[in-house]
N, C-alpha and C positions, 0 to 999 in steps of 0.2 A: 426541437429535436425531431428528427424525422422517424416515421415509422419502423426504418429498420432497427435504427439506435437505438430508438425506445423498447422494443423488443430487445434486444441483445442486454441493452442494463440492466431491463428487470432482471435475467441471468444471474447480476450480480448480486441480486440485494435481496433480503427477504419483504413480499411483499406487505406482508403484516404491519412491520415496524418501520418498513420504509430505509433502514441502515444497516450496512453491512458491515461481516466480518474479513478481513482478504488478509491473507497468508503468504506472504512477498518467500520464494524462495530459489529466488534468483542472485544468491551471495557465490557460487561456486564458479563464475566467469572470475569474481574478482578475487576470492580466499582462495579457492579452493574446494574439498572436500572437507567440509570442518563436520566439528560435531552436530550430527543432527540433520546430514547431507547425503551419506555415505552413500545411503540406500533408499533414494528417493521413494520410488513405488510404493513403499511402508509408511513412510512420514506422510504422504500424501493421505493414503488412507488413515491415518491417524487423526488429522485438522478435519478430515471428509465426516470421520464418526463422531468427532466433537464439533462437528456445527460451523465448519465456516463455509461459508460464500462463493470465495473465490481463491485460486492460487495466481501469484505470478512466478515464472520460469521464461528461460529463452527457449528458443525457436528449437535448440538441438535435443531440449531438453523432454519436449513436448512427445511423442513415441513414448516415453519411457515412463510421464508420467498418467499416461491415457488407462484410463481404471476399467473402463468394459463391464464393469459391475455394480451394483448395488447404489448409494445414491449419488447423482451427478454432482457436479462442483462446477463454478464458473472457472472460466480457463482466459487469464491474461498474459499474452504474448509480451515480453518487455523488451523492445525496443533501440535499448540503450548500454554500451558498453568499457569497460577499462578493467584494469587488473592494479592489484596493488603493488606490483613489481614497476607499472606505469613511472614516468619522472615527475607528471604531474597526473595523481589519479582524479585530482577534479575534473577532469579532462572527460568528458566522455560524449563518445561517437555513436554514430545510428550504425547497428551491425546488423540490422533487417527490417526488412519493409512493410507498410502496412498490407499490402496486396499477399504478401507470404505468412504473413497472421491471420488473412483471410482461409488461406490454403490448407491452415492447419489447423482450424474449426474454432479459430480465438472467439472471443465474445467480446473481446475489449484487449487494447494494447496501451504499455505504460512507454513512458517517457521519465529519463530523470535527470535532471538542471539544475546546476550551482548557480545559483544566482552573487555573483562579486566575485565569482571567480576570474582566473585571467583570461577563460575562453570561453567569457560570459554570450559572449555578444554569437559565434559561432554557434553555441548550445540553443537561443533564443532562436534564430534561424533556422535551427533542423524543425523546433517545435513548432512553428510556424508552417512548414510543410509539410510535416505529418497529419499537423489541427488540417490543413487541405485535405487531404487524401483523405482524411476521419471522415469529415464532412460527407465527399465524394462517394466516400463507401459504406454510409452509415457506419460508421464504428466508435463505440465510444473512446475516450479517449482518457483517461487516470496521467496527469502530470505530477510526478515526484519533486515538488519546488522546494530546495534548501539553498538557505545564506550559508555560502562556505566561499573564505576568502581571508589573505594577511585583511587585520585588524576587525572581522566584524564576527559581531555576536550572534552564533547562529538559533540562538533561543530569547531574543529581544522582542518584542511586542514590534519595532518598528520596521527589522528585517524582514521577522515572518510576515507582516502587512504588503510589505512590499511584495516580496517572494511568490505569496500563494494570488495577490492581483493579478500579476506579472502574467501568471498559469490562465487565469482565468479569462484576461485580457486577450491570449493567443491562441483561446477556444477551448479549451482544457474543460472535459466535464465532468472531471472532482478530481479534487487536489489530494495529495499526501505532501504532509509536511509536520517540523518541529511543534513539541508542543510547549509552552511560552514556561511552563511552571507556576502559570498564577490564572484560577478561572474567569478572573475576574480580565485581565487583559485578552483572554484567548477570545472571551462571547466578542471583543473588540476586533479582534482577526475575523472572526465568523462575521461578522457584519459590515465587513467592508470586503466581503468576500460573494460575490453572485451565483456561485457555484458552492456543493456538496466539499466538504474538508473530513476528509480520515486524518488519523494521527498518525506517526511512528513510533514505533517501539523503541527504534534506537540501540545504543548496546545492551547487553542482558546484566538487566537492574539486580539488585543486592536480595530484594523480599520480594515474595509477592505479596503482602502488606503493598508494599510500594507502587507495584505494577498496577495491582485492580486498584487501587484508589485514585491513582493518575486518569485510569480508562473511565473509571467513575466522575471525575471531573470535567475531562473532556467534552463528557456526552452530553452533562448538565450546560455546560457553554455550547450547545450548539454543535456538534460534532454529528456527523453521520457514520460514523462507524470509526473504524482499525483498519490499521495494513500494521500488521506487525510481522516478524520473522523470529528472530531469535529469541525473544521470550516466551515464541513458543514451540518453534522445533529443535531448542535447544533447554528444555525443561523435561523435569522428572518424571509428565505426566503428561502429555502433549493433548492426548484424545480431552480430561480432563481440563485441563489447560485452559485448552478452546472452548469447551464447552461455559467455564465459568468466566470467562471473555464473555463469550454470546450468551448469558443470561443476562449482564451489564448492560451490554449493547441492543437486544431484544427485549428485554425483560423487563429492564429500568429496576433491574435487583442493584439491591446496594453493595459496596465490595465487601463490607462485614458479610454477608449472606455467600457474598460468591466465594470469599476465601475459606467460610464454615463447610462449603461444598466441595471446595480443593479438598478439605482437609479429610471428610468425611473417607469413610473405608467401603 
């Protein structure tokens, strides 16, 4: 990793614990304005005062999310685009460039590829040329690898091995990807993995029982952090939220502790 890189990641991560929290909040190219979107500038500051890391957003989004105030945030330019109204939303195209992530004071830019999808092989090619330009331009580079695709399991111990290699193989310097449902397969991802692995959130789970415990095990196999969204800027309590996310992920607090913390007044 070259010197700029290396400066710009630290950006991302806390350097104590070495793992970050990121806050993917780049779902409004492809929903819409859903809950928890409406009014970016607020949610932002909301993840900022519970403790995360890093945001991701696009290019147009980036103006509006720019705080001017109080404590900085890493800032991930993403990359990668389609709408759900798409024919094939697996489908997604580079709708800006690393050089324009540069422009707008990114610290890192995401990529995100369906691996077995039908326009696998076209997805794998864009990645390939932005891992160039990354290189080129010191810039880190966050690959969002999912198995999506007719007949495969996107939460399989042998897709996600595939998936998050795949990233890492074409220069990718930390993955976001599924997480397996069993700790014991995931430390197996993580180890045939050369690079840094965040989880996803995913859809917004039923408990958060559910949520911090998954984050809790995650971290235990080998994870270096989250890239979550919707469970947490689309929860009750977002600032709190994150914050008891990054006690998990900093702290190596257990989720019993961190949900006693949600709960607290």
């Amino acid at each position: 990793m070259n010197i700029g890189k290396k400066i710009r990641f630290e950006r991302l991560i806390n350097r104590e614990s070495g793992n970050t929290v990121i806050v993917p909040l780049d779902h409004g190219l492809s929903m819409g304005p859903i809950e928890g979107l409406e009014n970016l500038p607020s949610t932002i500051n909301k993840v900022v005062v519970g403790g995360a890391n890093a945001v991701i957003v696009h290019k147009g989004i980036v103006p509006f999310g720019h705080r001017g105030y109080g404590k900085d945030v890493g800032l991930i330019v993403h990359l990668s685009g389609s709408t759900s109204l798409a024919p094939d939303p697996n489908e997604k195209v580079i709708v800006c460039s690393v050089e324009e992530a540069l422009k707008l004071g990114a610290d890192a830019v995401s990529v995100h590829i369906n691996i077995g999808s039908d326009t696998e092989a076209r997805q794998l090619r864009s990645l390939g040329e932005i891992s160039r330009c990354c290189a080129e331009w010191g810039m880190p580079l966050l690959a969002m690898m999912y198995p999506r695709g007719n007949g495969i399991d996107p939460f399989s111990e042998k897709s996600i091995k595939i998936a998050t290699r795949a990233g890492a193989e074409l220069g990718a310097d930390i993955i976001k990807t599924n997480y397996t449902g069993d700790m014991r397969s995931f430390e197996r991802v993580v180890r045939g993995c050369p690079v840094p692995i965040v989880i996803a959130g995913g859809p917004k789970m039923r408990s958060d029982e559910e949520f911090l415990k998954m984050i809790e095990e995650v971290m235990k196999a080998g994870a270096r952090g989250v890239a979550i969204g919707r469970n947490i800027f689309q929860a009750d309590d977002p600032v709190k939220t994150t914050k008891a996310i990054s006690m998990i992920v900093h702290e190596n607090t257990s989720a019993e502790d961190a949900i006693e913390f949600l709960r607290s007044e």
